[in-house]
Wavefront OBJ file of the C-alpha trace (Angstrom):
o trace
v 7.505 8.979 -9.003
v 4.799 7.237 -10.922
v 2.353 7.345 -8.754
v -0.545 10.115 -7.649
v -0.480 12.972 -5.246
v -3.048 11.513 -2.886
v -0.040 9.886 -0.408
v 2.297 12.768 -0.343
v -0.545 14.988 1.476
v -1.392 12.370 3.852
v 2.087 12.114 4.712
v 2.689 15.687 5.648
v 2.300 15.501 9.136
v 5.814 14.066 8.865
v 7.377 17.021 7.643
v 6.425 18.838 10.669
v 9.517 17.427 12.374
v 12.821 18.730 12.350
v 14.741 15.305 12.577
v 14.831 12.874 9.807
v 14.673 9.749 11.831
v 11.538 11.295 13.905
v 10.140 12.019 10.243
v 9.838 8.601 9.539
v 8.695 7.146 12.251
v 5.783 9.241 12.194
v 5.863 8.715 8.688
v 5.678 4.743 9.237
v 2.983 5.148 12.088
v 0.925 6.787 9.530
v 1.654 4.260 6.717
v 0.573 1.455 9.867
v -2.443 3.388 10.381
v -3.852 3.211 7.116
v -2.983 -0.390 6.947
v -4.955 -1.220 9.924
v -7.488 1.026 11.004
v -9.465 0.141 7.901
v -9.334 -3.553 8.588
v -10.380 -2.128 12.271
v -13.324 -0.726 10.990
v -14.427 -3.501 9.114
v -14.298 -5.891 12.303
v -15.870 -2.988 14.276
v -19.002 -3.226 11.994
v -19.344 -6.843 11.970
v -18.484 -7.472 16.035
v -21.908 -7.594 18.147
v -21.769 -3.524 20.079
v -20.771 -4.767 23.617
v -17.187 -4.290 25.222
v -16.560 -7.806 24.186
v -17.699 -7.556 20.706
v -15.418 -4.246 20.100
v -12.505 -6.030 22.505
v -12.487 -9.154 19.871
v -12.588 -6.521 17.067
v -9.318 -5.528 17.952
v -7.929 -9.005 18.830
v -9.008 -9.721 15.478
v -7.269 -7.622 13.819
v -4.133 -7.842 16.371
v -4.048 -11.728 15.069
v -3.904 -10.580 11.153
v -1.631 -8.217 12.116
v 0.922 -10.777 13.385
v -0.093 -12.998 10.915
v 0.672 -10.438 8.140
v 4.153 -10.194 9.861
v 4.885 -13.772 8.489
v 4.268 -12.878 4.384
v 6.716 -11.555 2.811
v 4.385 -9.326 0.754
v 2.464 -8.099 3.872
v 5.672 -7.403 6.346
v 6.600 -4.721 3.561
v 3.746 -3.224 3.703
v 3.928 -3.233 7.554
v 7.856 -2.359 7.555
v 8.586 -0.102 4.777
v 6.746 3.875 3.885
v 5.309 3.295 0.348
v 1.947 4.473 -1.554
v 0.609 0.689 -1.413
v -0.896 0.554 1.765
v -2.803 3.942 1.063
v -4.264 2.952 -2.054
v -5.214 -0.023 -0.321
v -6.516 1.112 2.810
v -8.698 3.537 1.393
v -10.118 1.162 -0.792
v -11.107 -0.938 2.039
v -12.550 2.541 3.438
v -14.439 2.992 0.730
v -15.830 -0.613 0.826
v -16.649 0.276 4.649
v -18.547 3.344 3.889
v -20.946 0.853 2.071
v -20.881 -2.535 4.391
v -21.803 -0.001 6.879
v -25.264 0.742 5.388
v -28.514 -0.463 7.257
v -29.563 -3.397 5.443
v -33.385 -2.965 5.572
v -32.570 0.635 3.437
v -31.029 1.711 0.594
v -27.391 3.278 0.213
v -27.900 6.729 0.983
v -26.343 9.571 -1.150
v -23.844 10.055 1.435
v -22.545 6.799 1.721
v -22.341 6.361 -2.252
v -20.173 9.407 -2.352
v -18.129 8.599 0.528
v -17.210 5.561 -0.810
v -16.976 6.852 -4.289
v -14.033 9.904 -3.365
v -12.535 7.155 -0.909
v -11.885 5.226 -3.971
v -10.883 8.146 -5.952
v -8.313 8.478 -3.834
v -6.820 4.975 -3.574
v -6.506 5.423 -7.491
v -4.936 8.655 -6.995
v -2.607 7.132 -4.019
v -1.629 3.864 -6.954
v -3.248 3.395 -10.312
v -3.586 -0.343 -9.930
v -7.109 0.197 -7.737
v -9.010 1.549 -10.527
v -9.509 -2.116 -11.846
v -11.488 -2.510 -8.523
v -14.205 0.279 -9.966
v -16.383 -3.056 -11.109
v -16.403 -4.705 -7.836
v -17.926 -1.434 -6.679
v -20.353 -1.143 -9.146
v -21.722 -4.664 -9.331
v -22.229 -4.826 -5.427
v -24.067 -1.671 -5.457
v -25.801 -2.718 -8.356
v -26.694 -6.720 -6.944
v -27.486 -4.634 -3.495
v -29.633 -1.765 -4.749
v -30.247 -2.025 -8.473
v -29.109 -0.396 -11.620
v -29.569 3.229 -10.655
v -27.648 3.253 -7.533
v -24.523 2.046 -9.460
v -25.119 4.590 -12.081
v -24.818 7.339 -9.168
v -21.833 5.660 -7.867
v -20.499 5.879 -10.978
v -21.094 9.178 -11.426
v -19.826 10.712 -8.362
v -16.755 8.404 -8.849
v -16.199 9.698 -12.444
v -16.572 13.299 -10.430
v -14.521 13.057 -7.612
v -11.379 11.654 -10.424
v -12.362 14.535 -12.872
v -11.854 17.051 -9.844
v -8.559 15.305 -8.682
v -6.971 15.291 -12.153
v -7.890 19.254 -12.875
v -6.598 20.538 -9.291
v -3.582 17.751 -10.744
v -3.444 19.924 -13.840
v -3.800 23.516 -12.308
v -1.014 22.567 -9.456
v 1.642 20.455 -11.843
v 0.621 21.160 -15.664
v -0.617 18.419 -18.473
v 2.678 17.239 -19.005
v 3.678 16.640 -16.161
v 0.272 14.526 -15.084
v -0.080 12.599 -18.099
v 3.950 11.540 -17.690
v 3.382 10.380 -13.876
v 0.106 9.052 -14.490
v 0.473 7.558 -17.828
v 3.640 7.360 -19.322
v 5.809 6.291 -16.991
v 3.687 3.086 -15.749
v 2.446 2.108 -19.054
v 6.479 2.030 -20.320
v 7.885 0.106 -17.009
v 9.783 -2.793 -19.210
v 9.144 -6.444 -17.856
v 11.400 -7.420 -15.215
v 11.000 -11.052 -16.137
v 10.591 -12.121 -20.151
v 7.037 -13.529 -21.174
v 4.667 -16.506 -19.590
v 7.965 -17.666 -17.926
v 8.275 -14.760 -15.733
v 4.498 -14.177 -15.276
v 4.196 -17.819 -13.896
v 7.291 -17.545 -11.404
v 5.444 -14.169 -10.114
v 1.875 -15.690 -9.867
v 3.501 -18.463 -8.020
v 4.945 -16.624 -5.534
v 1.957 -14.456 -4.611
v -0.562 -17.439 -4.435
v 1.735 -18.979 -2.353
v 1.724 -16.239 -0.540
v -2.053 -16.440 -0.682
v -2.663 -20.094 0.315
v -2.822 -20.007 4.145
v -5.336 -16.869 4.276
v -7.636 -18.877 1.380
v -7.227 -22.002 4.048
v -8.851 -19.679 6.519
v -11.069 -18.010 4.780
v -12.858 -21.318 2.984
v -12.408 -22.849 6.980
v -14.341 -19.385 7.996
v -17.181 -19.999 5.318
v -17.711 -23.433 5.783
v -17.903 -23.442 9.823
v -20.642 -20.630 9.102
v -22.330 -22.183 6.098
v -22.715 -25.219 8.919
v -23.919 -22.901 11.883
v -25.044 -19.685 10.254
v -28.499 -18.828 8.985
v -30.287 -19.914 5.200
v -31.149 -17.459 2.913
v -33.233 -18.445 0.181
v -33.125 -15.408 -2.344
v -30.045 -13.583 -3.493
v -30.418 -10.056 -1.667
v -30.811 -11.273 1.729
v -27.427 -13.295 1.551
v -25.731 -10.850 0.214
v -26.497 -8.124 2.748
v -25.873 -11.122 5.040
v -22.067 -11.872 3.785
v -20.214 -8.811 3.420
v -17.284 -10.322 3.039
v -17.797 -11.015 -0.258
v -16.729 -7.700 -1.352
v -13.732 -7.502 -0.423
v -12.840 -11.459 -1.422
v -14.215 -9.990 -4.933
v -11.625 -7.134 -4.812
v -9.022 -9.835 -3.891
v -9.856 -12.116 -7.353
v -9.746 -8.909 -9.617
v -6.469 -7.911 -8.301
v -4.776 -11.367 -8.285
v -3.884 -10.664 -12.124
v -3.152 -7.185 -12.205
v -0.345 -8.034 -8.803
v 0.592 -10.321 -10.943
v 1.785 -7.516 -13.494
v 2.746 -5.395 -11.382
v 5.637 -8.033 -9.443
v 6.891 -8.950 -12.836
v 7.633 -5.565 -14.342
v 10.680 -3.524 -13.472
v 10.459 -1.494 -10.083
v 7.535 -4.688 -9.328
v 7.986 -6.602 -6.192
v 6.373 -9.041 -3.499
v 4.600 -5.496 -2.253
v 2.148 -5.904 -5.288
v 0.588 -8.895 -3.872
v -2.571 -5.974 -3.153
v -5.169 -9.838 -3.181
v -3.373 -10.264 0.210
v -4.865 -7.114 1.803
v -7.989 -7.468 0.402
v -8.429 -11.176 1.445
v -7.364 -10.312 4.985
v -10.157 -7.883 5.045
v -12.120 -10.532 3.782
v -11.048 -12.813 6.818
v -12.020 -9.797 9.078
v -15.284 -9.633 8.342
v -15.563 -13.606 8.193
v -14.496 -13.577 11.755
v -16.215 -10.819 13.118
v -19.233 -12.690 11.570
v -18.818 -15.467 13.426
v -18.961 -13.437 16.126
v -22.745 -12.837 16.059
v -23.988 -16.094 14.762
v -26.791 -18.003 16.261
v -24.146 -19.959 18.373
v -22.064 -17.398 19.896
v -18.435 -18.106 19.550
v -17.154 -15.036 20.269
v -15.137 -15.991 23.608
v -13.256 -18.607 21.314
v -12.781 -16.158 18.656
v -11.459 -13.950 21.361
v -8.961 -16.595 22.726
v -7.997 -18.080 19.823
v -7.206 -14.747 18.391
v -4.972 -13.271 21.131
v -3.112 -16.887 20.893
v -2.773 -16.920 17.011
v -1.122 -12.740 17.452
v 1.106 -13.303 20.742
v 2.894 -16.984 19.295
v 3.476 -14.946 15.612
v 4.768 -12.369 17.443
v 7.117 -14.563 19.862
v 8.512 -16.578 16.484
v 9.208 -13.108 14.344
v 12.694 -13.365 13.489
v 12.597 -9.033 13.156
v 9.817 -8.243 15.611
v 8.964 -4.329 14.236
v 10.601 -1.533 15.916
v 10.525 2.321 16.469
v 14.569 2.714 17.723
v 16.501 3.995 14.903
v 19.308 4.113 16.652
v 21.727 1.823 14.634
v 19.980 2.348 11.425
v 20.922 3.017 7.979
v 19.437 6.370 8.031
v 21.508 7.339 11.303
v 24.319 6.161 9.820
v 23.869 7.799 6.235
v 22.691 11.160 8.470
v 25.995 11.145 9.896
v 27.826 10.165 7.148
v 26.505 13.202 5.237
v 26.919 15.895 8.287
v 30.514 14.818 8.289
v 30.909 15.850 4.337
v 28.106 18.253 3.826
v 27.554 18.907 -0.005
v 29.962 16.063 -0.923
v 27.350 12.899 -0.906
v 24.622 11.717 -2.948
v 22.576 8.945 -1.690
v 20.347 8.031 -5.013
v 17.491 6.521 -2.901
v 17.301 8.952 -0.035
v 17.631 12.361 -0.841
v 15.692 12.911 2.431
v 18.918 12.638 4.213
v 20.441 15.430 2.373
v 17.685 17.401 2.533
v 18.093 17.826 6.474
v 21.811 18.006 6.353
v 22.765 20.114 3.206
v 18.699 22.097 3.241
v 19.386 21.552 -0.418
v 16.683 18.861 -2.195
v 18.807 16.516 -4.871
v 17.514 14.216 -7.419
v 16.142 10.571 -6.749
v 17.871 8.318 -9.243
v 14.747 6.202 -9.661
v 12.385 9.720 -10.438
v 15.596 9.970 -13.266
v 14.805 6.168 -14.578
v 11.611 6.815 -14.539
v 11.896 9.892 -16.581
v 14.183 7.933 -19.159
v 11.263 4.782 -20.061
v 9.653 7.483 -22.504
v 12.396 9.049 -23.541
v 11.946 11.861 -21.778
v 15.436 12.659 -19.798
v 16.186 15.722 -17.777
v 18.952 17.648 -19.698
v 22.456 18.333 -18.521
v 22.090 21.122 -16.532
v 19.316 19.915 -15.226
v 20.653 16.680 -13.572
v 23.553 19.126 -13.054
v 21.434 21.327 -10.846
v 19.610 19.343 -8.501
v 23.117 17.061 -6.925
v 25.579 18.368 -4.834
v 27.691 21.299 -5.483
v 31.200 19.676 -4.648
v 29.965 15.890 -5.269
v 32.622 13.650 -4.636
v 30.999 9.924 -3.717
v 27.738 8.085 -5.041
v 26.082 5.390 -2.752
v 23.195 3.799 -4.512
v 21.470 0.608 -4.527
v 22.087 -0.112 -8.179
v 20.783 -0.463 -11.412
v 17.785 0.690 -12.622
v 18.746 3.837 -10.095
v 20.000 6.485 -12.412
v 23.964 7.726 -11.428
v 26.015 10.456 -12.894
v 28.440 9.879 -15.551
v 32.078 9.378 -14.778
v 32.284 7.345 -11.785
v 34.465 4.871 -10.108
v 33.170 1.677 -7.779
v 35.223 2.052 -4.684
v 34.799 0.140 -1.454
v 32.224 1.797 0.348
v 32.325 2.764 4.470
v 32.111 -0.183 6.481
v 28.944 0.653 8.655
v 26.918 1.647 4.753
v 27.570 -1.841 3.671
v 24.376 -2.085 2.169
v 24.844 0.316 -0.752
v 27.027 0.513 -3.944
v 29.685 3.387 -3.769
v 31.463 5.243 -6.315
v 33.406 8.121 -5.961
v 33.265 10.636 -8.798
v 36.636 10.410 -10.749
v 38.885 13.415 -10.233
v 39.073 14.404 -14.159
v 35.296 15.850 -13.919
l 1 2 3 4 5 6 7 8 9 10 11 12 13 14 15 16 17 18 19 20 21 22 23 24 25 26 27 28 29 30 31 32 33 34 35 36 37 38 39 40 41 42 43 44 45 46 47 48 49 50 51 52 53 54 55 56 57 58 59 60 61 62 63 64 65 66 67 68 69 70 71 72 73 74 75 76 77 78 79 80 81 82 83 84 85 86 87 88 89 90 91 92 93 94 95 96 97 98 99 100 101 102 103 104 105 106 107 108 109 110 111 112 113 114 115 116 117 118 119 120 121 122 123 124 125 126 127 128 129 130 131 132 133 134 135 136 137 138 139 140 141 142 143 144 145 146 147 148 149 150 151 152 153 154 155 156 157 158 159 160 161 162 163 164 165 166 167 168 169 170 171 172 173 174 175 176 177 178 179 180 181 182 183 184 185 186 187 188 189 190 191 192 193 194 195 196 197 198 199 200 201 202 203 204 205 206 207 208 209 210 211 212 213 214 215 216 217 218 219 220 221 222 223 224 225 226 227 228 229 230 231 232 233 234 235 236 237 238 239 240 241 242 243 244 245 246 247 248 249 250 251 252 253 254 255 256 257 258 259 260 261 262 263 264 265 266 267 268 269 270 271 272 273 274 275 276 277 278 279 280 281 282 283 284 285 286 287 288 289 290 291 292 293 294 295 296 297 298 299 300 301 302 303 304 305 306 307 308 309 310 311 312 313 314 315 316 317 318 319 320 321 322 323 324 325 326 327 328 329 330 331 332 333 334 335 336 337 338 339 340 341 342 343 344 345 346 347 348 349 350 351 352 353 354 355 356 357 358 359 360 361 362 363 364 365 366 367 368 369 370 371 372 373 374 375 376 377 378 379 380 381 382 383 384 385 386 387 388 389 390 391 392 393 394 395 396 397 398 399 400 401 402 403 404 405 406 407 408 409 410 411 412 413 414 415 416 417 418 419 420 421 422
């Protein structure tokens, strides 16, 4: 896949287990974790230290959460195992490592690096947050001056130029600059010109509109009760959540990209996260002002988190019993070798101990014109293939097949069954 290594090793706890289904739900926890914790953090900071301050921290972020649950965008994130919500939440780590500073001292060397291999790694988990690297350096630069963005810049610029040689020693030039270059620079457009650029931006700042409502509700109600600041410095320390609101307006375009090209979809909305973190910090704000509102905050928090959660039409889950990969696990122990499933050659894996090809790796591979040979799709599928369930085009399949009618209880794939000539 197109995307960096970063992911991949944070989700190796998962392979620990010997059951698919128990995989991924430890797999998904994870994927939560990084989703949330970071938002977590950033309330922690901003919440007065008392048991109420850290208990409305949480309710806080319990309310976004069920809020989150409501966008389309966001419930992917939330629902589905994908690289997005690392190379988001470590952004948003990275952002914490510096919000976290005193702010009668400068950004020590520590934090400047922390924050700087933090977002090293959100590049290396999706390429999209390197185009965040100048919200970075003009906060540290508006916070601390010209030479503490230059050493932010440098340790960034070292922590990527160690990532992309242990990249090179581990997988070879080729192979980096075709992941991390070729493949997402040749992703066709899913959607032709300004037409399908202004259907996309529609969508996501629709998708935007009710966390902008809060947020400008957030900054007026504390431009109204919160202190003055007179010189630039002061309010800036004072408003962290400018940062990440700043993240959220340099991503808006680049989502925008990224939902119209091929392989694009709602789950590149990345402003949403980053104006939710934005929210966090607003709120936790307004926990410390002059006129305490934090037992409102509190209240109206847990309110806003249980009703979303009462009126979610697919409340979240950890049962897989039922689910598509229990029912394409025992699809495939019933005709071991015989099955490919072009999206989930997990399940395979565990039945057959055999690792098959992922038809959208094999797309991917095709946009420079860079195929796999014969024997080498040949090699990685199953030795007595006889069916194909995919979800469809621009998943790679084999050559030769036939659309049957697929098993009732796998309704939600496309089936072919390889024809009996090959």
């Amino acid at each position: 896949m197109s995307y960096g290594p970063v992911v991949p090793l944070l989700q190796l706890p998962a392979a620990a287990f010997s059951h698919p289904i128990a995989a991924v739900v430890v797999a998904g926890i994870l994927n939560e974790a990084i989703l949330l914790l970071p938002l977590l953090a950033l309330a922690r900071q901003g919440v007065p230290s008392s048991p109420a301050g850290r208990a409305s921290g949480v309710l806080i972020v319990a309310a976004l959460q069920s809020a989150m649950m409501h966008v389309s965008a966001s419930a992917y994130w939330l629902g589905q195992i994908q690289v997005d919500a690392f190379a988001m939440g470590l952004a948003i780590l990275g952002m914490a490592a510096l919000l976290g500073a005193d702010p009668a001292a400068p950004l020590s060397k520590r934090r400047i690096w922390s924050s700087a291999v933090l977002f090293g790694a959100a590049v290396f988990s999706k390429q999209n947050e390197f185009c965040l690297v100048a919200v970075f350096v003009v906060y540290i630069g508006a916070r601390d001056g010209a030479r503490a963005a230059l050493g932010w810049i440098l340790a960034a610029a070292a922590a990527g130029a160690a990532g992309l040689l242990l990249l090179v020693a581990f997988s070879g030039w080729n192979a980096v600059f075709l992941n991390m270059w070729l493949v997402p620079t040749k992703h066709p457009m899913g959607k032709p010109g300004v037409q399908g650029i202004a259907e996309v931006g529609g969508v996501f700042l629709e998708q935007l509109a009710p966390f902008v409502a809060v947020a400008l509700s957030f900054v007026l109600v504390l431009w109204k009760v919160g202190p003055r600041h007179t010189a630039w410095r002061p309010w800036l320390l004072a408003s962290p959540w400018i940062l990440p609101a700043a993240a959220a307006g340099v991503m808006l375009p680049i989502s925008v990209l990224g939902g119209v090209k091929v392989g694009g979809d709602v789950n590149s909305n990345h402003s949403l996260y980053y104006l939710a973190a934005s929210i966090t910090l607003l709120a936790a704000r307004l926990s410390s002002v002059e006129r305490p509102v934090l037992p409102f905050l509190a209240a109206a928090s847990t309110l806003a988190a249980v009703v979303a959660l009462l009126v979610q039409p697919h409340p979240p889950t950890l049962d897989g019993r039922g689910s598509r990969l229990e029912r394409e696990l025992a699809f495939s122990k019933a005709h071991p070798e015989e099955i490919w499933f072009g999206a989930n050659p997990l399940v395979t894996l565990y039945t057959d101990r055999k690792l098959y090809h992922q038809g959208y790796g094999i797309y991917d591979r095709t946009l420079p014109k860079m195929s796999p040979s014969s024997a080498h799709l040949a090699k990685f599928l199953p030795s007595r293939m006889k069916w194909v369930a995919t979800p469809g085009s621009p998943f790679w399949t084999p050559a030769g097949l036939v659309p049957i009618q697929g098993p009732p209880d796998l309704w939600e794939l496309k089936w072919y069954e390889r024809s009996p000539a090959r």
